[in-house]
N, C-alpha and C positions, 0 to 999 in steps of 0.2 A: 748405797746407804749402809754404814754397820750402827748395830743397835748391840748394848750391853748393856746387861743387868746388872747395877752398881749399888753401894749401900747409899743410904740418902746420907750420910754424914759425908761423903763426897761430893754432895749437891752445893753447887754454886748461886744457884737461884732459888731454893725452896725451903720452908720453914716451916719443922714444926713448933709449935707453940702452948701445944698440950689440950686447944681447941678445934685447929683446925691444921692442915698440912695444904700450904697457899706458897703461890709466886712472891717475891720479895716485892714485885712492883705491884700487887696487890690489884693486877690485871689477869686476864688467863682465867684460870680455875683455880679452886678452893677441892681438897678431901674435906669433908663433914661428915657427922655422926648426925643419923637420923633415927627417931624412936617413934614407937607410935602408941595413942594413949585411947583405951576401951573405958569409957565411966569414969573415965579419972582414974585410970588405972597404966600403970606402963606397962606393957607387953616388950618383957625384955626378950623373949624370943624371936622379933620379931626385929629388932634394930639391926644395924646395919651401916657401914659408909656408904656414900653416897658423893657424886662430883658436881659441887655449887658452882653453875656455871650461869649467871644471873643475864649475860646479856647475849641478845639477838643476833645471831649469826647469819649469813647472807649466803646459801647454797642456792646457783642460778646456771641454767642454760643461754648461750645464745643462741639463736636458731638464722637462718638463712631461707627463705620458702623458696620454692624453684617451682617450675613447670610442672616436672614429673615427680619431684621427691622436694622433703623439708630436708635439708645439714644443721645437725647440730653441735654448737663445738665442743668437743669432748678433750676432757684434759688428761694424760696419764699422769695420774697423781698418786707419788710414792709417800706411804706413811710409814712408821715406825714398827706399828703392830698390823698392818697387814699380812694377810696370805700373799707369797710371791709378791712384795713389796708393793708394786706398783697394780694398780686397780683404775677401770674407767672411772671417772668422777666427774660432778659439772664443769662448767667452764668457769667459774668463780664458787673457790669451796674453803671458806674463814670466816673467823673468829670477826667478834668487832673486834679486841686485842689484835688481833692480825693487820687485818685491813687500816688501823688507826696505825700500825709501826711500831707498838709499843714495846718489840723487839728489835729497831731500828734496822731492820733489814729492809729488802728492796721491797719496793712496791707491789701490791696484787695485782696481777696484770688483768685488762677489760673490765677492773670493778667498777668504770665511772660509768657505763652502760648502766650498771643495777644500781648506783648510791641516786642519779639522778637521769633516771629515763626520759623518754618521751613516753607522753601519755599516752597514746594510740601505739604504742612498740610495745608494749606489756602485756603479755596475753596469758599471762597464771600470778598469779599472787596472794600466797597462803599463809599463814601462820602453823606451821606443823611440828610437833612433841617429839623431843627424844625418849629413849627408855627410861620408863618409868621406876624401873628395879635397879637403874644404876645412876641415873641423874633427879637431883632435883629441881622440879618444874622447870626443865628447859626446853626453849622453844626455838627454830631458826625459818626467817622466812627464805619459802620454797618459791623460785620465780622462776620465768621464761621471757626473754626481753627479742623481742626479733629486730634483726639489722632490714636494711635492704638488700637484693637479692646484689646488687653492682656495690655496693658498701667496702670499702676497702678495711675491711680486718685481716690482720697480718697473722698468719699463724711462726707462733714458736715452737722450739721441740717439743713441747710435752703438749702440745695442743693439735688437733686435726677435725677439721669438719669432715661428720659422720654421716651418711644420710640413712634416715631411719631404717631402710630395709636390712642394713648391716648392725646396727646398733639394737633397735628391737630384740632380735634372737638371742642376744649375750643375756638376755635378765633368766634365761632358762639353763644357760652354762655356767658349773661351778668356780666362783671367786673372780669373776669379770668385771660386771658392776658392783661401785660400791655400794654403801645402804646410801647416801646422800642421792647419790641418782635417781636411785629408784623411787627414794621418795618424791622428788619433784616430779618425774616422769608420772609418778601415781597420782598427785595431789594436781596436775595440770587436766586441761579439761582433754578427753582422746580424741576428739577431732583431730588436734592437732596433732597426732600419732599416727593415722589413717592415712592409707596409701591418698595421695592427690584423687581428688574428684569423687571421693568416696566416703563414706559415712563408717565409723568402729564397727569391727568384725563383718563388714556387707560383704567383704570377699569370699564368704564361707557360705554364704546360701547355694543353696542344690548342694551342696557337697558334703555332708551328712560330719559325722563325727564329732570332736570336740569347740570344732570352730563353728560350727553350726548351732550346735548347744549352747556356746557364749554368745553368739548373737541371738536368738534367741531371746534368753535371759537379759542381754542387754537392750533390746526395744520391745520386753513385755509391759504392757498397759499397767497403772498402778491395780486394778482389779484383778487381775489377774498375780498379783505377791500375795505370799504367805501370811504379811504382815503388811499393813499398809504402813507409810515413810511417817508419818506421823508418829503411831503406836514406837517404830523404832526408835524415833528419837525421846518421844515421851519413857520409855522403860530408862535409859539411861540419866534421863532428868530424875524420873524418880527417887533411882540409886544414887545418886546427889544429894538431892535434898533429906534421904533419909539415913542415910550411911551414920552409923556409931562409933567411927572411929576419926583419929586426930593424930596426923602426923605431927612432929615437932622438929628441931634441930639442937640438936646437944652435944657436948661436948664430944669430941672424938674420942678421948683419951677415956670418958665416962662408955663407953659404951662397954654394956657386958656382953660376954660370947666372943670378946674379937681380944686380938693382942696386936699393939705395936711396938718394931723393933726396928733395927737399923736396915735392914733388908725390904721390911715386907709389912701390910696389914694385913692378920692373917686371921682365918676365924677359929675358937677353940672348938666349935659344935656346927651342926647340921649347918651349910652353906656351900656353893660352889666356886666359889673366886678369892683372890687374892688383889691387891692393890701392892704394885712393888716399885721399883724405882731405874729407871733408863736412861744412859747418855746415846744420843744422837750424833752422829756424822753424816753428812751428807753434803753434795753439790748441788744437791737438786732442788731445793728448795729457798725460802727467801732469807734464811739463815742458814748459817752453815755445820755448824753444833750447838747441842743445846740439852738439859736433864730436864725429865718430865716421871710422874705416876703412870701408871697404865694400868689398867684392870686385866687381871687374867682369867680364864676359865679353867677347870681342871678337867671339866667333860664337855662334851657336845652338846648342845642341845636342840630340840625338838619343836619347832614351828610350824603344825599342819590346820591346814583347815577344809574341814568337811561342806561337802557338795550334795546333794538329793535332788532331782526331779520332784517337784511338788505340784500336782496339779499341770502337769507337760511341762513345767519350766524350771528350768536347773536354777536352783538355790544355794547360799552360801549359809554358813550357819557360824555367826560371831558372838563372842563371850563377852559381854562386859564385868572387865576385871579390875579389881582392887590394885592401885601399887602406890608406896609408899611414897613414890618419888611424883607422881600425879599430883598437879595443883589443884586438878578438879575432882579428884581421887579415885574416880573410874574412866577407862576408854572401853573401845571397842577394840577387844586383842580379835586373834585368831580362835579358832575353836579350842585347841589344844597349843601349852608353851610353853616352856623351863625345861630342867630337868630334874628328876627325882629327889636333888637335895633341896628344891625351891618350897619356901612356906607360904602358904595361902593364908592371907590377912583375916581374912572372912573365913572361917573355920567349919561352914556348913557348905563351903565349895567345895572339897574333897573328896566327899562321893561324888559330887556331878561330875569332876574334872576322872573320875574314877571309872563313871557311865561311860564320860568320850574317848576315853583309851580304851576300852572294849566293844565300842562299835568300830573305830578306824580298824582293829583285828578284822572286821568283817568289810573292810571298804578295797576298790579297786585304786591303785595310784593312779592321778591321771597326769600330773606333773611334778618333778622332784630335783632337786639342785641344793648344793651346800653351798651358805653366803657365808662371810665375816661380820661381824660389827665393825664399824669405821675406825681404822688403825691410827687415829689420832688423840685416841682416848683408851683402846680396848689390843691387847696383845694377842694378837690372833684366836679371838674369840669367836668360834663357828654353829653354826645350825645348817641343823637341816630341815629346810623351809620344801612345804608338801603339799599337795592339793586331793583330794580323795572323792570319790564317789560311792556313797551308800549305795545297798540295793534300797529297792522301797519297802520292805517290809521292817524295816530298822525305824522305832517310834522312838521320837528323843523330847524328854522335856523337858518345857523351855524355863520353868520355873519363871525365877522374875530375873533374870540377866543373859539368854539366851535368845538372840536374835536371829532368823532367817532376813535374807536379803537378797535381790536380783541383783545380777552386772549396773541394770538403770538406774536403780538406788541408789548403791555404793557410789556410783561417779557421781550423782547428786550431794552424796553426805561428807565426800573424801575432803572439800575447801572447807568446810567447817575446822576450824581449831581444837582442837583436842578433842575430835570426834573418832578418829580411829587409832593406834597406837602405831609406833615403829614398825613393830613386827607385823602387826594390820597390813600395813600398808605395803612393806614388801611381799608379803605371799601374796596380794592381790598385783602386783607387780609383774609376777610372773603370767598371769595370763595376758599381761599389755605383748606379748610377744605374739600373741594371734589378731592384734587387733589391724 
């Protein structure tokens, strides 16, 4: 695959229009200006692009159950903005634009398993949120469709049945899984992750350490959390129904703080990214070249989320955060997200987000791995995604958007639709490697 950064006046497919910067076939994605308004008021510091990407895209495993282990098929899917190009991904990973042709290229390969299953073959089926800070209100559903174990599916090259005990371990290895895996691998129920004949994390009992601790946390009684599943989700209703602010959509070419030019949207003030412009070549794919936007990052950034023993049982500790691009206008992020140049919507988050960087100084890593963002929208955009352990004498409060949660929760609240974020969902991804 070669990827080159080109000026969009070379773009054969994309227009801008002093609104928006869209496909000519008026399928794909849309760049849009997004603002947000306090009291009737614009908060121009606070606008921003954003990629309108309005319909439902279909990110899905096939699985295979066997005796001993589940195979699932795994596709080596090369994108444009990828780390080392090619990254694990589901076995069907597109657009509706995609899967419909509207680039007349070849076909999705095994998408008629997901456009029209058998009822009893579906064993996940989510509605789950991309980032909030870079898209707006999109959504793709995350599924798991099983064949039969004698089922003749044919593998191609970029395709191979994995069986979990190999696949598992890569969500803690840097730039292996993409985010699209991880989400459904998150969003699906963990049984079906569990070694055969066995229940999430049960192979860690007597054996003390971290995998002991997630199980643990994963079949502690609801009496036994921080907070009961209720309260959790009631805080975040809350924050819903009371929130003072209002995203909009505006002009692109209106938005203040940003500049477009033949290159690039680029911001004149406090921001991390750029939106620039790319021709594609490749053979690997269902087209063979093609120019597209890509969001770039100029730094790293930082996705951790803090762990405490509360009452003997290891707790997760999530933030419900503002972003711009949220339909519902808050999720459950991680504890800690962005980086330095990122503005907080809600403007009395600051100090707290200011609290959680000065206890992680006091926390032990207990998991740590750099991902990308999915290199079909983002140019090798990375974090570094972290799990931490307070000591216990570290009192954090929760105000009214700070959530503690068990392992049993989370898997409870993860099929909810715009219950956790992106980033949520991958750091909690990483401990599906012990399950």
């Amino acid at each position: 695959m070669q990827v080159e950064q080109i000026p969009r006046s070379r773009s054969k497919e994309w227009i801008f229009d002093g609104r928006r910067l869209h496909h000519i076939t008026g399928g794909f994605f849309a760049v849009v200006g997004a603002a947000l308004y306090r009291g009737g008021e614009r908060q121009p510091h606070l606008e921003q692009p954003l990629i309108d990407q309005p319909e439902i895209g279909i990110l899905g495993f096939l699985v295979r159950p066997g005796r001993d282990t589940t195979d699932f098929l795994v596709q080596a899917k090369p994108e444009p903005g990828n780390i080392g190009v090619v990254q694990a991904a589901p076995s069907v990973q597109a657009t509706e634009s995609n899967y419909r042709r509207r680039h007349h290229g070849r076909p999705t390969a095994f998408l008629e398993h997901f456009l029209s299953p058998r009822r009893e073959a579906v064993l996940s089926d989510t509605l789950q949120s991309e980032q909030g800070t870079r898209f707006l209100g999109k959504y793709n559903r995350n599924m798991i469709v099983a064949v039969p174990p004698d089922a003749s599916v044919p593998e191609a090259a970029a395709f191979r049945w994995s069986p979990l005990h190999e696949l598992l371990p890569l969500l803690v290895r840097d730039f292996q899984i993409n985010t699209d895996a991880r989400s459904v691998l998150t969003s699906a129920p963990w049984r079906l992750l569990a070694p055969a004949g066995t229940a999430p994390f049960r192979r860690w009992r007597g054996h003390g350490g971290l995998g002991e601790s997630l199980l643990n946390s994963y079949e502690a009684p609801e009496e036994r959390c921080a907070l009961p599943t209720a309260d959790v989700i009631e805080r975040l209703h809350r924050l819903r129904r009371t929130a003072d602010f209002v995203p909009a959509v505006v002009d692109l070419a209106d938005l203040q703080h940003w500049e477009i030019t033949d290159t690039a949207i680029v911001p004149t003030r406090r921001a991390d990214f750029t939106i620039s412009h790319f021709s594609v070549t490749t053979t690997e794919r269902e087209v063979t070249d093609w120019d597209q936007p890509l969001v770039a990052s100029s730094s790293a950034a930082l996705v951790a989320l803090l762990g405490q023993e509360r009452g003997g049982v290891l707790h997760f500790l999530f933030m419900a955060r503002p972003e711009l691009g949220f339909g519902e206008r808050f999720q459950y992020g991680p504890s800690i997200q962005g980086t330095p140049e990122d503005a907080l919507i809600v403007p009395g988050l600051e100090d707290q987000a200011a609290s959680l960087v000065a206890a992680l100084a006091r926390s032990d890593t207990l998991l740590s791995a750099l991902h990308s963002d999915e290199g079909g929208r983002f140019f090798r955009c990375t974090a570094r995604y972290s799990i931490h352990l307070l000591p216990g004498d570290v009192t954090i409060d929760l105000g009214d958007n700070l959530a503690w949660m068990t392992l049993g929760q989370i898997e409870s609240l993860v099929p909810r639709p715009g219950f956790f974020s992106n980033e949520a969902r991958s750091v909690i991804s990483m401990m599906l490697a012990y399950v």
